[in-house]
MIKOL-584170 format. One record per residue: x, y, z of N, C-alpha, C, O, CB in turn; residue number from 0; residue in three letters. Coordinates in steps of 0.05 Angstrom, whole numbers, always signed. Glycine has a CB too. Example, Ala and Ser with C-alpha at 12.3 -4.5 7.8 and 13.67 -1.06 7.14 Angstrom:
% MIKOL-584170
+--------+---------+--------+---------+----------+--------+--------+---------+--------+--------+---------+--------+---------+----------+--------+-----+------+
! n.east ! n.north !   n.up ! ca.east ! ca.north !  ca.up ! c.east ! c.north !   c.up ! o.east ! o.north !   o.up ! cb.east ! cb.north !  cb.up ! seq ! type !
+--------+---------+--------+---------+----------+--------+--------+---------+--------+--------+---------+--------+---------+----------+--------+-----+------+
!   +264 !    -114 !   +156 !    +246 !      -90 !   +156 !   +264 !     -66 !   +156 !   +285 !     -66 !   +169 !    +226 !      -89 !   +181 !   0 !  Ala !
!   +257 !     -45 !   +142 !    +273 !      -21 !   +143 !   +258 !      +1 !   +157 !   +268 !     +23 !   +161 !    +282 !      -12 !   +114 !   1 !  Ser !
+--------+---------+--------+---------+----------+--------+--------+---------+--------+--------+---------+--------+---------+----------+--------+-----+------+
***
This chain:
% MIKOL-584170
+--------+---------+--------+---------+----------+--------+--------+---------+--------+--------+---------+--------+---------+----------+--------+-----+------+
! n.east ! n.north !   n.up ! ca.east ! ca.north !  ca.up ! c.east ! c.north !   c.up ! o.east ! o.north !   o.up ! cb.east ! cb.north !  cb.up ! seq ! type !
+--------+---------+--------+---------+----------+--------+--------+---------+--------+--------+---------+--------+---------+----------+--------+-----+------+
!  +3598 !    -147 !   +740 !   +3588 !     -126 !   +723 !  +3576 !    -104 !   +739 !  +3580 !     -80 !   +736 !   +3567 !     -138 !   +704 !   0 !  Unk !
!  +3562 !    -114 !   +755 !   +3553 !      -91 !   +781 !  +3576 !     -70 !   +791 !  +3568 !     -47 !   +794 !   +3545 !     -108 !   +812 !   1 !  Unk !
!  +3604 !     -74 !   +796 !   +3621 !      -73 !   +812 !  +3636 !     -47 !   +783 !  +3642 !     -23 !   +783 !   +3636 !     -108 !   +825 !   2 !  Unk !
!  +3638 !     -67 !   +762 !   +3652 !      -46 !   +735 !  +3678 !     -69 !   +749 !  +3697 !     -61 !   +736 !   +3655 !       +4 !   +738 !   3 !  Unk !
!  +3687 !     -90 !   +765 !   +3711 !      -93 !   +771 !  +3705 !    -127 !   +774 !  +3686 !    -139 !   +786 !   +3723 !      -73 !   +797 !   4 !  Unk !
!  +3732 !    -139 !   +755 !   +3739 !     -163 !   +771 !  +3733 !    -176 !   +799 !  +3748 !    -165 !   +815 !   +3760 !     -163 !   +770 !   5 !  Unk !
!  +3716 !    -195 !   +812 !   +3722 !     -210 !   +834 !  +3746 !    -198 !   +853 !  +3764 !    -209 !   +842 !   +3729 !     -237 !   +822 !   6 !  Unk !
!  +3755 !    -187 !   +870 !   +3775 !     -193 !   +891 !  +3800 !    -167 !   +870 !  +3824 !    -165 !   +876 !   +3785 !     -240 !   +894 !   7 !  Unk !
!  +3791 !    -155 !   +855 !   +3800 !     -132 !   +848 !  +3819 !    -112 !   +868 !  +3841 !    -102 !   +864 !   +3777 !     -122 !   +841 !   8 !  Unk !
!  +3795 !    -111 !   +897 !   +3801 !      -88 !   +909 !  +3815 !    -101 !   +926 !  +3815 !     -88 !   +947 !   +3781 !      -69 !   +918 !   9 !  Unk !
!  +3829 !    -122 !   +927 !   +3848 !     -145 !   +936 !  +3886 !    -131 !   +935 !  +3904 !    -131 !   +951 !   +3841 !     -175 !   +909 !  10 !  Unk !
!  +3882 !    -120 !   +903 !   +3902 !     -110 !   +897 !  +3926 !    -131 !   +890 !  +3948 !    -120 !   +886 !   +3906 !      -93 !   +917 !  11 !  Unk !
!  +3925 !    -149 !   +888 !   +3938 !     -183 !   +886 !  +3968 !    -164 !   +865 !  +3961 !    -153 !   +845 !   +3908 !     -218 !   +859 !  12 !  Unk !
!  +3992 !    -162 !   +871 !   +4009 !     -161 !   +850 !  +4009 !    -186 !   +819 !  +4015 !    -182 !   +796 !   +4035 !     -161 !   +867 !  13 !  Unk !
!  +4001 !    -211 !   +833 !   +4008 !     -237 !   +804 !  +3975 !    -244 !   +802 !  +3956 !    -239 !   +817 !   +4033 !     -275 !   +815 !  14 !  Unk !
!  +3977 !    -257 !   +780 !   +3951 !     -271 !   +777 !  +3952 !    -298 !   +803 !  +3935 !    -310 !   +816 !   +3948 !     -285 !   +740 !  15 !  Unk !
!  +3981 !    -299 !   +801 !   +3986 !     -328 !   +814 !  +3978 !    -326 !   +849 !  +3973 !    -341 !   +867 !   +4023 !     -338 !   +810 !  16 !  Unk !
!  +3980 !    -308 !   +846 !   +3974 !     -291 !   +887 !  +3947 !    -294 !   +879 !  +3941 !    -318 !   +882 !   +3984 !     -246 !   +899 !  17 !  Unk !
!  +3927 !    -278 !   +871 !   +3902 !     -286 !   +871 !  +3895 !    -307 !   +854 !  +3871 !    -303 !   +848 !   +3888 !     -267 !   +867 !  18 !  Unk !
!  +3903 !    -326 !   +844 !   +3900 !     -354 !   +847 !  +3895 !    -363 !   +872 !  +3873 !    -370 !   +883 !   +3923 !     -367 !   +838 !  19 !  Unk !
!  +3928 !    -362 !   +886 !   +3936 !     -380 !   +909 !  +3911 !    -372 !   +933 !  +3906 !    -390 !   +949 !   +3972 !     -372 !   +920 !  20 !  Unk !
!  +3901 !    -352 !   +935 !   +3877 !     -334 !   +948 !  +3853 !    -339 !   +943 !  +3836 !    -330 !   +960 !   +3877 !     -308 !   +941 !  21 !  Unk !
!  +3843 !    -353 !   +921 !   +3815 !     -352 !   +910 !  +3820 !    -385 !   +923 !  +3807 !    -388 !   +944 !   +3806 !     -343 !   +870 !  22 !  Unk !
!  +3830 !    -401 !   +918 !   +3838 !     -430 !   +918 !  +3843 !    -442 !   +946 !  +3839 !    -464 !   +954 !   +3863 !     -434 !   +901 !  23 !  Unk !
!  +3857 !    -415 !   +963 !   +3857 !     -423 !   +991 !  +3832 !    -409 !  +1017 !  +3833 !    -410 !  +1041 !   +3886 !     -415 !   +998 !  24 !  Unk !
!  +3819 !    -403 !  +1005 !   +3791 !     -381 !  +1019 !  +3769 !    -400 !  +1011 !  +3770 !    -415 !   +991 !   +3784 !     -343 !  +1002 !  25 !  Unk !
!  +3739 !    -396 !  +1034 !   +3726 !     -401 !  +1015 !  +3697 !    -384 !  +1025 !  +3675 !    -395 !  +1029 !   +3727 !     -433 !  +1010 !  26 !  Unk !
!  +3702 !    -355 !  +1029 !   +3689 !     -339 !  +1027 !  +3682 !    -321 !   +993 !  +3694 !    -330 !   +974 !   +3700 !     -328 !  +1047 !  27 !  Unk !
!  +3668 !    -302 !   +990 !   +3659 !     -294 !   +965 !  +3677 !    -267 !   +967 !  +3685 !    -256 !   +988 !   +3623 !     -292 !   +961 !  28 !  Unk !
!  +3682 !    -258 !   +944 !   +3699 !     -221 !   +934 !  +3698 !    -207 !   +961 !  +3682 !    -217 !   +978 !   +3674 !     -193 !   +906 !  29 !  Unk !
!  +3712 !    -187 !   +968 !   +3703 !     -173 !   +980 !  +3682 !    -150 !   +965 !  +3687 !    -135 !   +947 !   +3722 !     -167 !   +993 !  30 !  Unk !
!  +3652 !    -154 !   +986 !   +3633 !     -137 !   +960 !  +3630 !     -98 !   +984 !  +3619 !     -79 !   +974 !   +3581 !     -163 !   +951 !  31 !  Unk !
!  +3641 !     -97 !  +1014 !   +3635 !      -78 !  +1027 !  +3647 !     -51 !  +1014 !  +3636 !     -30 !  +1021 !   +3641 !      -83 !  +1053 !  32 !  Unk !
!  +3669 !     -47 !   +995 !   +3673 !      -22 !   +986 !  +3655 !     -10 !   +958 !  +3654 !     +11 !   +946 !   +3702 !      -21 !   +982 !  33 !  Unk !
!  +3644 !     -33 !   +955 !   +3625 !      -23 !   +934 !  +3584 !      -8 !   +945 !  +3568 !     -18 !   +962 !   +3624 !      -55 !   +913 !  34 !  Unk !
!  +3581 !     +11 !   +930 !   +3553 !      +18 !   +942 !  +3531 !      +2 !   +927 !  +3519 !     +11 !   +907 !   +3547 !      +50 !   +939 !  35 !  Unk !
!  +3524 !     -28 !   +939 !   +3503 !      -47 !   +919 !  +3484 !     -42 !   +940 !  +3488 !     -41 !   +964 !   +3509 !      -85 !   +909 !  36 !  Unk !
!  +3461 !     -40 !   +927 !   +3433 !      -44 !   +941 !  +3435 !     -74 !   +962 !  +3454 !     -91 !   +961 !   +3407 !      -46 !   +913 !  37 !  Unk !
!  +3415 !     -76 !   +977 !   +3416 !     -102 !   +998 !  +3407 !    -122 !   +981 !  +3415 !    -145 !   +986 !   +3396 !     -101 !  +1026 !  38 !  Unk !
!  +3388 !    -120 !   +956 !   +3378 !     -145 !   +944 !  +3401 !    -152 !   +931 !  +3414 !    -170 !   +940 !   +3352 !     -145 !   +925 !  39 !  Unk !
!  +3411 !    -136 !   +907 !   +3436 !     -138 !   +896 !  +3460 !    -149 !   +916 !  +3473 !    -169 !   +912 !   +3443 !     -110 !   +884 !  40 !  Unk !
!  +3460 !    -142 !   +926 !   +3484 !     -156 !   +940 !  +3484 !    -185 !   +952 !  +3501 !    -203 !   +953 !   +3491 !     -139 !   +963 !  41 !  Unk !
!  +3460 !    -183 !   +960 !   +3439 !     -225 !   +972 !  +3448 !    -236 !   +936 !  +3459 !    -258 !   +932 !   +3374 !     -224 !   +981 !  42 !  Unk !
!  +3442 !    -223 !   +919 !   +3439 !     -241 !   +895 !  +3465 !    -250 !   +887 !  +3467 !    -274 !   +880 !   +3427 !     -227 !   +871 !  43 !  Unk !
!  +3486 !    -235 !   +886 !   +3515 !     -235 !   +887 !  +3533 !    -257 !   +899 !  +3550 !    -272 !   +891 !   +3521 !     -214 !   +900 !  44 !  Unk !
!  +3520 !    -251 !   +922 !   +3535 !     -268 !   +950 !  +3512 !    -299 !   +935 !  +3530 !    -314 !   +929 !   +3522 !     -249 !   +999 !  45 !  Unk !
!  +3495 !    -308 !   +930 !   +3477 !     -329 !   +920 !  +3507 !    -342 !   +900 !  +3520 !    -363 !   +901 !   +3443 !     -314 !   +900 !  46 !  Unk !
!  +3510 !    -318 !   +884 !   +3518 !     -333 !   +859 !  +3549 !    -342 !   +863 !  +3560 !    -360 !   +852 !   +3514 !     -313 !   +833 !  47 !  Unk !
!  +3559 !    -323 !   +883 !   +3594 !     -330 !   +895 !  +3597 !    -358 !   +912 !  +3619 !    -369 !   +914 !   +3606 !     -304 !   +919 !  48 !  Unk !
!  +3578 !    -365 !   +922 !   +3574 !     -389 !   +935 !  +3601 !    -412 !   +932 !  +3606 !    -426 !   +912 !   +3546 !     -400 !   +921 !  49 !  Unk !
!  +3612 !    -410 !   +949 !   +3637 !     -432 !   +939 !  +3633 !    -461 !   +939 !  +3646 !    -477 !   +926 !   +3661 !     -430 !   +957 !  50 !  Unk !
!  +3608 !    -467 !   +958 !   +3610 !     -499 !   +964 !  +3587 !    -506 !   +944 !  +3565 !    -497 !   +947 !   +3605 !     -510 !  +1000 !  51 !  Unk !
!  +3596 !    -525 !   +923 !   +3571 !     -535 !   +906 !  +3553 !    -540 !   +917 !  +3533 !    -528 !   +909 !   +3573 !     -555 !   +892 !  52 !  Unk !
!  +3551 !    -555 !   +934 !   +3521 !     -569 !   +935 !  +3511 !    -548 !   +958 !  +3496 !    -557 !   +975 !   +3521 !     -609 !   +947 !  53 !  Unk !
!  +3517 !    -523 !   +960 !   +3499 !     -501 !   +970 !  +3494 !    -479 !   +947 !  +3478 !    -461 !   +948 !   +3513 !     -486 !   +996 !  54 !  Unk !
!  +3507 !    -484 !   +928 !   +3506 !     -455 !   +907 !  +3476 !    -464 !   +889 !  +3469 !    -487 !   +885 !   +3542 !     -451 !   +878 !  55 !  Unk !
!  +3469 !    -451 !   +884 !   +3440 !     -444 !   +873 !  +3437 !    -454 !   +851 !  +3457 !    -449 !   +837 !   +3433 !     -417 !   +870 !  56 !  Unk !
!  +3425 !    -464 !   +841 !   +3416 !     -467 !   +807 !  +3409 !    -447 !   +787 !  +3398 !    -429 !   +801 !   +3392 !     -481 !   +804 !  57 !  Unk !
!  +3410 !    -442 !   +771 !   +3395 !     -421 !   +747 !  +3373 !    -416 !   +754 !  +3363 !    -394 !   +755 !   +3392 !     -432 !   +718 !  58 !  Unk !
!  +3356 !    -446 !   +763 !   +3329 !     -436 !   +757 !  +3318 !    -425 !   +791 !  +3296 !    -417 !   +799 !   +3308 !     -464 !   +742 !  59 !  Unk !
!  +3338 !    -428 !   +800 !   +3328 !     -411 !   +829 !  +3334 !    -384 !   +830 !  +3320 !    -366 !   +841 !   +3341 !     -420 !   +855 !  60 !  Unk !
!  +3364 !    -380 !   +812 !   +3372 !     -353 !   +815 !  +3357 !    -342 !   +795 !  +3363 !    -318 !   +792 !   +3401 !     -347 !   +814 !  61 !  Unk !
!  +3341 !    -350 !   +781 !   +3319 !     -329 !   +761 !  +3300 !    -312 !   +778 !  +3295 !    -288 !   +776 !   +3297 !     -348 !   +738 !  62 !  Unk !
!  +3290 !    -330 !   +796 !   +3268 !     -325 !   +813 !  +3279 !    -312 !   +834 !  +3261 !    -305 !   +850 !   +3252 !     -349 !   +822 !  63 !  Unk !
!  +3306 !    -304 !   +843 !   +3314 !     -280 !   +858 !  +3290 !    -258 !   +860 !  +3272 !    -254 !   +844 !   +3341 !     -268 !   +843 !  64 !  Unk !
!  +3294 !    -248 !   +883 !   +3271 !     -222 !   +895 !  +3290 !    -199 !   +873 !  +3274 !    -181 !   +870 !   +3271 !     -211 !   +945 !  65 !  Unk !
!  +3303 !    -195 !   +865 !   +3324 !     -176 !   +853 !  +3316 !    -172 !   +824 !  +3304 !    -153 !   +815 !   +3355 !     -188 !   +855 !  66 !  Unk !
!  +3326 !    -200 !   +806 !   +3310 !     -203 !   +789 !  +3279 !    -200 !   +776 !  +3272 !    -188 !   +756 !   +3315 !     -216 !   +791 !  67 !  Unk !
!  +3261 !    -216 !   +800 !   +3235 !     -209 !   +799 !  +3232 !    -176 !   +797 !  +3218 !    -167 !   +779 !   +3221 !     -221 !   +823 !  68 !  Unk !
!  +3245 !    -158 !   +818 !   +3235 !     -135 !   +816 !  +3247 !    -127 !   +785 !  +3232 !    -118 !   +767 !   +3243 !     -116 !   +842 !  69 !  Unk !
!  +3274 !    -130 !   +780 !   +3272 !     -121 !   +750 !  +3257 !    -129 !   +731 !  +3256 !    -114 !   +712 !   +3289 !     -124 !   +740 !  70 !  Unk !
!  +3246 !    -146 !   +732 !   +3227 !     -156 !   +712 !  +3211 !    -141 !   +715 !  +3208 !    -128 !   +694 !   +3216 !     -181 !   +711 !  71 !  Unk !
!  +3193 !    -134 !   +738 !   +3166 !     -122 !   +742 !  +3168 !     -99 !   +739 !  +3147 !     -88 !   +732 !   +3154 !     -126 !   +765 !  72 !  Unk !
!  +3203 !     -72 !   +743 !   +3207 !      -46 !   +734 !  +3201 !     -50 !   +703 !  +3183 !     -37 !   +691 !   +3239 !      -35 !   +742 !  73 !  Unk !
!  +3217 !     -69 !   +691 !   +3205 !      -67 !   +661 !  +3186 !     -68 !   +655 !  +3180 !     -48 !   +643 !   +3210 !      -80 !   +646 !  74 !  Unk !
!  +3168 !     -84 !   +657 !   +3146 !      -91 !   +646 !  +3125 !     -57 !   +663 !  +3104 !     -54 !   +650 !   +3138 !     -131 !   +657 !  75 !  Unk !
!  +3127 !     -42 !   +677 !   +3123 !      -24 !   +688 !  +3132 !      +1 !   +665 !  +3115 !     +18 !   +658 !   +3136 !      -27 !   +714 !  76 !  Unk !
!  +3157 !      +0 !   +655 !   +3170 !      +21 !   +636 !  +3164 !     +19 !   +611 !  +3166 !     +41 !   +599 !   +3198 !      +20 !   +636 !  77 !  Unk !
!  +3155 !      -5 !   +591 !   +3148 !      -16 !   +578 !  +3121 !     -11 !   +572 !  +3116 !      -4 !   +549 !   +3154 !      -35 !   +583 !  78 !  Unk !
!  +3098 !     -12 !   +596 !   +3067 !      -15 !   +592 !  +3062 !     -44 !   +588 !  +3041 !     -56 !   +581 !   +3055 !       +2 !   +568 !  79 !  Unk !
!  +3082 !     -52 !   +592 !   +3064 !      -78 !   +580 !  +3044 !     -89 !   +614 !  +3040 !     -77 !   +634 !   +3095 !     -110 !   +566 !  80 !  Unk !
!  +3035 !    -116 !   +606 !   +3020 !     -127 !   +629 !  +3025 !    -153 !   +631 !  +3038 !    -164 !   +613 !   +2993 !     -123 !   +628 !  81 !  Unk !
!  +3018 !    -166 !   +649 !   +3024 !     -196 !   +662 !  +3023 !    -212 !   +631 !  +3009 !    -208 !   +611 !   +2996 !     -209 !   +690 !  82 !  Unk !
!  +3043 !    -234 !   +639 !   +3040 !     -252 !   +611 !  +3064 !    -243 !   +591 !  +3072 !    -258 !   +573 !   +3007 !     -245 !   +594 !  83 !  Unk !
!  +3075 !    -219 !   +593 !   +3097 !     -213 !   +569 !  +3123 !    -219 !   +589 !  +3133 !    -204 !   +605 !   +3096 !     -177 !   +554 !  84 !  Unk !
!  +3131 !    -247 !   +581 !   +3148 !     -248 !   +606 !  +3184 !    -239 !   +580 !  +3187 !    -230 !   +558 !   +3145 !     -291 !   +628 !  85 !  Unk !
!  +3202 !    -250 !   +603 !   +3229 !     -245 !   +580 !  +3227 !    -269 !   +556 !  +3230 !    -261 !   +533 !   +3264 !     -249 !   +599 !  86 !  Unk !
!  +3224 !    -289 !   +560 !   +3230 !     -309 !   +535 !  +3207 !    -297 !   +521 !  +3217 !    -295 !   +499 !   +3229 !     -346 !   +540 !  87 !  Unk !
!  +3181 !    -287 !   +517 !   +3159 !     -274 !   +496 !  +3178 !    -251 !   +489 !  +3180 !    -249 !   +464 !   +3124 !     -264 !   +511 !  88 !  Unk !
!  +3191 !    -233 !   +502 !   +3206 !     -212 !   +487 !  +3224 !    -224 !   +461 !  +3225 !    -220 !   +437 !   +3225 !     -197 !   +509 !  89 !  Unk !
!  +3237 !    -241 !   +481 !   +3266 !     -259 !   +462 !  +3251 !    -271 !   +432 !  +3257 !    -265 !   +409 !   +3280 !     -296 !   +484 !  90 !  Unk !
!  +3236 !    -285 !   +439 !   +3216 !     -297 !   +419 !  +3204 !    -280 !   +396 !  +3203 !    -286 !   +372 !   +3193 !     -305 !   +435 !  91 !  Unk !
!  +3195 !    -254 !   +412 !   +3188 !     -236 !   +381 !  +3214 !    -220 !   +369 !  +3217 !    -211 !   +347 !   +3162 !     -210 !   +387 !  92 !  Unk !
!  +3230 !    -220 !   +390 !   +3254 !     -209 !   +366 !  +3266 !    -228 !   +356 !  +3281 !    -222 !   +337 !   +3276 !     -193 !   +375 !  93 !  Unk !
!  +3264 !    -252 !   +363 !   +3279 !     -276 !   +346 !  +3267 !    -285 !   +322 !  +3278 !    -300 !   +306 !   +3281 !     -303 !   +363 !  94 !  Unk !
!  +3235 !    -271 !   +318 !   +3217 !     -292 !   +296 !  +3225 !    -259 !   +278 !  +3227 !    -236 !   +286 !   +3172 !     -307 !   +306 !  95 !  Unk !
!  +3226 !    -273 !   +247 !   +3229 !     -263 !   +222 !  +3205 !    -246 !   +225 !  +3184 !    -254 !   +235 !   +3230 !     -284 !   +199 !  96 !  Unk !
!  +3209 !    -213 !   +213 !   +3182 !     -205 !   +198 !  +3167 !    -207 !   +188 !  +3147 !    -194 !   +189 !   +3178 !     -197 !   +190 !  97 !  Unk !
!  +3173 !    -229 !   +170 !   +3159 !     -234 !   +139 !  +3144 !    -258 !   +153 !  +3123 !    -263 !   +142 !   +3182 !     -244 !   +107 !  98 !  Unk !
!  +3151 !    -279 !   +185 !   +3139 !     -306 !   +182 !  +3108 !    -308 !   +197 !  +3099 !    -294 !   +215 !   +3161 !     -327 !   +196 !  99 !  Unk !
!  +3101 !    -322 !   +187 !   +3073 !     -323 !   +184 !  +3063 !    -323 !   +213 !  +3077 !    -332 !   +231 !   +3063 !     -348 !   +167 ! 100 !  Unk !
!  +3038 !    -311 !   +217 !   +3025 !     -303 !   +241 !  +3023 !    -331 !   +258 !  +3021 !    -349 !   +242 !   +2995 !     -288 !   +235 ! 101 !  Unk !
!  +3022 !    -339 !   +281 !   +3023 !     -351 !   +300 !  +3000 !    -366 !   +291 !  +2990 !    -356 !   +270 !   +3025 !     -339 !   +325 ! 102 !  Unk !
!  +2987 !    -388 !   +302 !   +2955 !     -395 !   +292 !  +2942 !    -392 !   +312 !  +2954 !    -400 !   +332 !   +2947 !     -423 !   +280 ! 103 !  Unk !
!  +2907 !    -378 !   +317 !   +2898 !     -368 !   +343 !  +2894 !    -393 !   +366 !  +2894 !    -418 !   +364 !   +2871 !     -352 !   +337 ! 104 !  Unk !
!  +2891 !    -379 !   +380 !   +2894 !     -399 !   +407 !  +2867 !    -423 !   +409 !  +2843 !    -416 !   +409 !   +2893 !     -375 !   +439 ! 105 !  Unk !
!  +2876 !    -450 !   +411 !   +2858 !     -464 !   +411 !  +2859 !    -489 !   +384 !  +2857 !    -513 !   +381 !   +2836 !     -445 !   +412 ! 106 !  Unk !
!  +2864 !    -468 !   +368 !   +2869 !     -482 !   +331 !  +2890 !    -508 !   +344 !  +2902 !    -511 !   +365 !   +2895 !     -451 !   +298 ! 107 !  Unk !
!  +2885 !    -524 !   +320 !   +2898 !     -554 !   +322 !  +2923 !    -551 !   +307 !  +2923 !    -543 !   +283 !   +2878 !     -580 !   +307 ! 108 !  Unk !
!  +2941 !    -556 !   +320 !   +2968 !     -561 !   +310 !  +2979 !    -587 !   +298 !  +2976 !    -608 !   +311 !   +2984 !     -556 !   +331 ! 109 !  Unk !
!  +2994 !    -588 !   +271 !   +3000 !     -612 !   +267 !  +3015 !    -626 !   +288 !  +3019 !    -615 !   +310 !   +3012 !     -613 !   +245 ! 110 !  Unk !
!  +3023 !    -651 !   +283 !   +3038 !     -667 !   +297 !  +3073 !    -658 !   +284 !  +3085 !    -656 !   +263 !   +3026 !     -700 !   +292 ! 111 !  Unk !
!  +3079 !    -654 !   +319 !   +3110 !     -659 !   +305 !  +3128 !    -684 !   +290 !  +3120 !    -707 !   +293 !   +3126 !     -653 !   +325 ! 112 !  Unk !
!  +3153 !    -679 !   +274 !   +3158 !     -706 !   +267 !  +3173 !    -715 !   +293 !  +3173 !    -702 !   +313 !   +3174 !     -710 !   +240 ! 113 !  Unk !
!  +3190 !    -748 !   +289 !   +3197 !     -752 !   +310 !  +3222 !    -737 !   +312 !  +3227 !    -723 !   +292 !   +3198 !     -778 !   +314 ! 114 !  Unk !
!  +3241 !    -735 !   +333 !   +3265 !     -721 !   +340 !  +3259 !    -690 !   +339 !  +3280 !    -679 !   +344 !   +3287 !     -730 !   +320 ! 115 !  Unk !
!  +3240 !    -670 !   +335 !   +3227 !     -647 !   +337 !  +3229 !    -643 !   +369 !  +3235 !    -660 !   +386 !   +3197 !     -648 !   +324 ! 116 !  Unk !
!  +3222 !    -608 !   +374 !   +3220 !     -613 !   +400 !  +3194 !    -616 !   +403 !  +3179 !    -617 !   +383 !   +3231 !     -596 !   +417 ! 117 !  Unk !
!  +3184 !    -618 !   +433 !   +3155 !     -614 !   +433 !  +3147 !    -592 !   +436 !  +3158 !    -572 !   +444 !   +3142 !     -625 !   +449 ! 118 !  Unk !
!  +3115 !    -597 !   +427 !   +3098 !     -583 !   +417 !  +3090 !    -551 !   +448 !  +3078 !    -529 !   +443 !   +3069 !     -610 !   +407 ! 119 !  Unk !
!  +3099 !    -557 !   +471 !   +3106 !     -538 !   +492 !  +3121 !    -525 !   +497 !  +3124 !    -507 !   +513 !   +3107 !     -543 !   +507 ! 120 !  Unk !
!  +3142 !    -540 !   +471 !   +3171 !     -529 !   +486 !  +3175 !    -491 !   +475 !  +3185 !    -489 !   +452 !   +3205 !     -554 !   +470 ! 121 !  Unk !
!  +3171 !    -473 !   +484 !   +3172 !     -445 !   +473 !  +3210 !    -453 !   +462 !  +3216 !    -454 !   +438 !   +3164 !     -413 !   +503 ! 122 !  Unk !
!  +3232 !    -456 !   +484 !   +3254 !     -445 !   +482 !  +3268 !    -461 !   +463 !  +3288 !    -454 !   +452 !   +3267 !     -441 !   +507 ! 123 !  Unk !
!  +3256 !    -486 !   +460 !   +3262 !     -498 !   +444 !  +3267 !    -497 !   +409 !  +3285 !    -501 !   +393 !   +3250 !     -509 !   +451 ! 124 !  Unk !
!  +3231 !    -486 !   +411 !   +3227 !     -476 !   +382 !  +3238 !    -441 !   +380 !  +3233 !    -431 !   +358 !   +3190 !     -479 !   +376 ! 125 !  Unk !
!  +3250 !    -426 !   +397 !   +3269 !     -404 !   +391 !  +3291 !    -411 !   +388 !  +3306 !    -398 !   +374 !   +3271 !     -386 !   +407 ! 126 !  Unk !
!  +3300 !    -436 !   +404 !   +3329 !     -448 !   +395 !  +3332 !    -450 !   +366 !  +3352 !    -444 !   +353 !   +3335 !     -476 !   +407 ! 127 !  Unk !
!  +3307 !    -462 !   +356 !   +3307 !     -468 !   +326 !  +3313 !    -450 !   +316 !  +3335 !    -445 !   +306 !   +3286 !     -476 !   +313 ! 128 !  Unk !
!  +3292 !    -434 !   +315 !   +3289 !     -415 !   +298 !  +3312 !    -389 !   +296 !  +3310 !    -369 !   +281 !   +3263 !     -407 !   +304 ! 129 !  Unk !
!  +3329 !    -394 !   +313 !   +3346 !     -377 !   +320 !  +3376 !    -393 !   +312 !  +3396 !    -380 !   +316 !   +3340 !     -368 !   +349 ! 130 !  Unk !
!  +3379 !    -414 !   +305 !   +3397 !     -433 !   +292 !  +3389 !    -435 !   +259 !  +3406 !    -440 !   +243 !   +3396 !     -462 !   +309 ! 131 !  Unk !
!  +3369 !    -432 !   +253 !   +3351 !     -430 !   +223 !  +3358 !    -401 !   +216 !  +3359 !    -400 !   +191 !   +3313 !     -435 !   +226 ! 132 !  Unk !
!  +3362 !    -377 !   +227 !   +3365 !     -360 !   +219 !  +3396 !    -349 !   +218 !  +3406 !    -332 !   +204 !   +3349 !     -349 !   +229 ! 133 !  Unk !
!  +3407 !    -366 !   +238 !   +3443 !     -360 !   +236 !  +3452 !    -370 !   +203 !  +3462 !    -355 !   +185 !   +3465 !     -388 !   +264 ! 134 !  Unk !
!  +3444 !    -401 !   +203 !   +3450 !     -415 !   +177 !  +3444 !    -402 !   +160 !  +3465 !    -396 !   +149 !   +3442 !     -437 !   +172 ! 135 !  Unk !
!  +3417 !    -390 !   +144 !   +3408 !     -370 !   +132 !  +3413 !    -346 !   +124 !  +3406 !    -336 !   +103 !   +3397 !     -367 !   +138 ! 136 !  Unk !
!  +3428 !    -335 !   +143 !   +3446 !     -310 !   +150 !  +3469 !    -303 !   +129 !  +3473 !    -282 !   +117 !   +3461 !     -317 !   +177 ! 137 !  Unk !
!  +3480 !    -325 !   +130 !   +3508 !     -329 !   +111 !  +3506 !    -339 !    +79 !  +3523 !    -342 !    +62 !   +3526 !     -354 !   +125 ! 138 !  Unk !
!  +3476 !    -344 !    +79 !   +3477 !     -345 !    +46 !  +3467 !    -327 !    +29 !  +3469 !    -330 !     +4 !   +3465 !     -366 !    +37 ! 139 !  Unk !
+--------+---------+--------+---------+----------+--------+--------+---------+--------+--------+---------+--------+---------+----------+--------+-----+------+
***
């Protein structure tokens, strides 16, 4: 998406089957030098092209990228907002209904969930819901 171009694009491959036979026999990442990416962008890239599994990164490492972090912190900079409004609190208030009832203040006693619920910590959980509650809803 950085690039605007397919992987190995500037490869020029005539078949899919050539860059098949190329992606399958290499096990270096795109070529990324004809493109102009910043140095973090490009570390994050090369992270995620990683060919050998048990060196390629997890999700939850590549969140915490120096790249990422700084986008987060340009937003929250462009925004006004301040520490604490992270991305899942954004996701979260555009995922919850207008009409649904105010949060309860911090501290207040929460019922018990039933069993098979998620728990009572889980934020992404209860946006999963609520965001599967509002698809179904959607259509009637």
């Amino acid at each position: 998406m950085a690039t605007t171009h397919p992987p190995w694009k500037v490869l020029n491959f005539k078949t899919p089957m050539a860059l098949f036979y190329h992606v399958a026999s290499t096990d270096g990442p795109p070529p990324l030098d004809s493109y102009d990416l910043s140095p973090p962008l490009r570390a994050l890239i090369l992270r995620c092209f990683e060919r050998d599994p048990q060196k390629r990164c997890h999700a939850a490492d590549l969140i915490l990228d120096p790249f990422l972090v700084a986008l987060e912190d340009e937003s929250d900079e462009l925004s006004g907002t301040i520490g604490g409004n992270t991305t899942l609190d954004r996701i979260e208030a555009l995922a919850t209904p207008k009409d649904a009832p105010p949060p309860p203040p911090e501290g207040a006693r929460r019922l018990a969930l039933p069993q098979g619920s998620p728990t009572q910590g889980s934020k992404l959980s209860d946006l999963k819901m609520r965001m599967s509650l509002r698809q179904s809803t959607a259509g009637t």
